[in-house]
matplotlib code that plots the C-alpha trace (Angstrom):
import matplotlib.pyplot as plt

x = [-42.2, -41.2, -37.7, -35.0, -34.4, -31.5, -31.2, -31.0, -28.6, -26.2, -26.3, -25.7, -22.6, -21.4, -17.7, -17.2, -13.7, -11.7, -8.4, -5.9, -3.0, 0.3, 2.7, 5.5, 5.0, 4.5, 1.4, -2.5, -3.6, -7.0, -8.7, -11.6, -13.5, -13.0, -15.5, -16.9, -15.0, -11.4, -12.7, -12.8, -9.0, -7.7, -9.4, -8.1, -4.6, -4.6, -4.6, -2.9, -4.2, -2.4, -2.2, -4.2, -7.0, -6.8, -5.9, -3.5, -4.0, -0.8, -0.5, 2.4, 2.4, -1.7, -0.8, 0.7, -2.1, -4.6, -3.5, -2.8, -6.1, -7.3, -5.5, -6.5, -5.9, -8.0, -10.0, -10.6, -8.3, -5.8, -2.3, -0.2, -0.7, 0.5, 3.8, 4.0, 3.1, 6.9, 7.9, 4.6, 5.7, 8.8, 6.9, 6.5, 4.1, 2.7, 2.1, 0.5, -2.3, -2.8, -3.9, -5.6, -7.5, -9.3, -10.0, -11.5, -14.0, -15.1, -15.1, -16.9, -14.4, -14.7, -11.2, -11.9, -12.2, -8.9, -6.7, -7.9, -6.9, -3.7, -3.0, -3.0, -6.2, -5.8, -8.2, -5.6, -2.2, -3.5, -3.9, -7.9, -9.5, -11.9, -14.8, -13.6, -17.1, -18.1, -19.6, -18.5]
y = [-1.5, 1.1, 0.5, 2.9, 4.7, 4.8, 8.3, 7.0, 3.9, 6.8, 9.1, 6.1, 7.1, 3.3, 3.4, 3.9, 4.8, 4.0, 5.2, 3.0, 3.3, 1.4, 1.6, 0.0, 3.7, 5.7, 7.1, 7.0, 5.6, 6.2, 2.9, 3.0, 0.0, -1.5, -0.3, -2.6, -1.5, -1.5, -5.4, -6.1, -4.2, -6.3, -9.5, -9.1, -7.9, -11.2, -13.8, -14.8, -15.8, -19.1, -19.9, -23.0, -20.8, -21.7, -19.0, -19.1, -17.1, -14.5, -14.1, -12.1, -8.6, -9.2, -7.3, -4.4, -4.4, -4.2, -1.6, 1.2, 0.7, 1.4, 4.0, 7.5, 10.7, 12.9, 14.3, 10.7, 10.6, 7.3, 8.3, 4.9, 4.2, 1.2, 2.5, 2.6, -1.3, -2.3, -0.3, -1.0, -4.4, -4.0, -2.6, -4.5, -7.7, -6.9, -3.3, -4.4, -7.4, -4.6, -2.7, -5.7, -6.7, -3.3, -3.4, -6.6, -5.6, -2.6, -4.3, -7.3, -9.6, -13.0, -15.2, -17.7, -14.3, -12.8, -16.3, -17.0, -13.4, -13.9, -17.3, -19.2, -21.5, -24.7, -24.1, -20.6, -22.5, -25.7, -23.0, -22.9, -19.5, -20.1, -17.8, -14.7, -13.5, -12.3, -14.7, -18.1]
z = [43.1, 41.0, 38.6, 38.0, 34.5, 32.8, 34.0, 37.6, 36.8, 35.7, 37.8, 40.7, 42.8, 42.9, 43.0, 46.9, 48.2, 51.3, 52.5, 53.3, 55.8, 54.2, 56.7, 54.3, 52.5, 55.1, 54.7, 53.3, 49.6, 48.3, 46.8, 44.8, 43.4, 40.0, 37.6, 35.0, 32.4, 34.8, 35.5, 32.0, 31.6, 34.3, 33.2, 29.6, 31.0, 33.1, 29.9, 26.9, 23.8, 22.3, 18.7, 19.3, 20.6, 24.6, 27.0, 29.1, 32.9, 33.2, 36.6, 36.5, 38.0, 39.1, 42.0, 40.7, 37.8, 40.0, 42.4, 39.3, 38.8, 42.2, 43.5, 43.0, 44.5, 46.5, 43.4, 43.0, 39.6, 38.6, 40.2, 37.9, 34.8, 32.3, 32.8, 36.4, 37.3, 37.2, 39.5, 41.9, 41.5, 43.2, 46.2, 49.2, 48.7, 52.0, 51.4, 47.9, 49.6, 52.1, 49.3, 47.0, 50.4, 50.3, 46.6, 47.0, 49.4, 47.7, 44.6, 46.4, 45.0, 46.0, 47.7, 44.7, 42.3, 43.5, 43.6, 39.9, 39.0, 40.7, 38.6, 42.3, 41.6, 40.0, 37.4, 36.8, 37.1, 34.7, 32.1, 32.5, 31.9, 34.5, 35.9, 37.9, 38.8, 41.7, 43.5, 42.1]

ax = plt.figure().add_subplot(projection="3d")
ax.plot(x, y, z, "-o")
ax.set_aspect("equal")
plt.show()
């Protein structure tokens, strides 16, 4: 068995896309799966640090968070940024999971992963910070 370099690990196209049809917008979006470091951004976004040191799970505009992240256009560049995830979040909830189902799949994000990030597990909505790995 031979192992890969560091050279190899890089150079690794691993951030597949797929385009998605959204009928609620008319048209075709461009979804491409969360890097580690977008993860991380959306993980941190997600919680809330209180001043007794717990964490509290924000659940709030998940959905629109995680979509300006995902979407890019066709040279494969973000299209929202920080600014935009009001307004997404005013978009159609069916247009958005439409979106957030394709994400998940490329991003091989779990049901468990995607309702913690979303604040609908119990473990999220008692205020626990809980495990969104893949996979758990």
């Amino acid at each position: 068995m031979s192992y890969l370099s560091k050279d190899d690990i890089f150079k690794a196209e691993d951030l597949p896309t797929r385009d998605v049809d959204v009928p609620e917008w008319g048209g075709v979006v461009r979804v491409r799966a969360l890097s580690g470091s977008d993860r991380d951004q959306y993980d941190a976004s997600m919680n809330q640090a209180q001043p007794d040191g717990s964490v509290v799970r924000l659940p709030q505009g998940s959905r629109a968070r995680l979509v300006a992240l995902c979407v890019v256009d066709e040279d494969g560049n973000s299209m929202f940024n920080e600014f935009d995830v009001g307004r997404l979040g005013n978009k159609s909830s069916a247009a958005l999971d439409r979106v957030i189902t394709v994400i998940s799949e490329l991003s091989a994000l779990t049901d468990k992963a995607v309702e913690e990030m979303e604040g609908n597990s119990d473990a999220a909505q008692s205020g626990d910070s809980g495990s969104t790995s893949p996979g758990n």
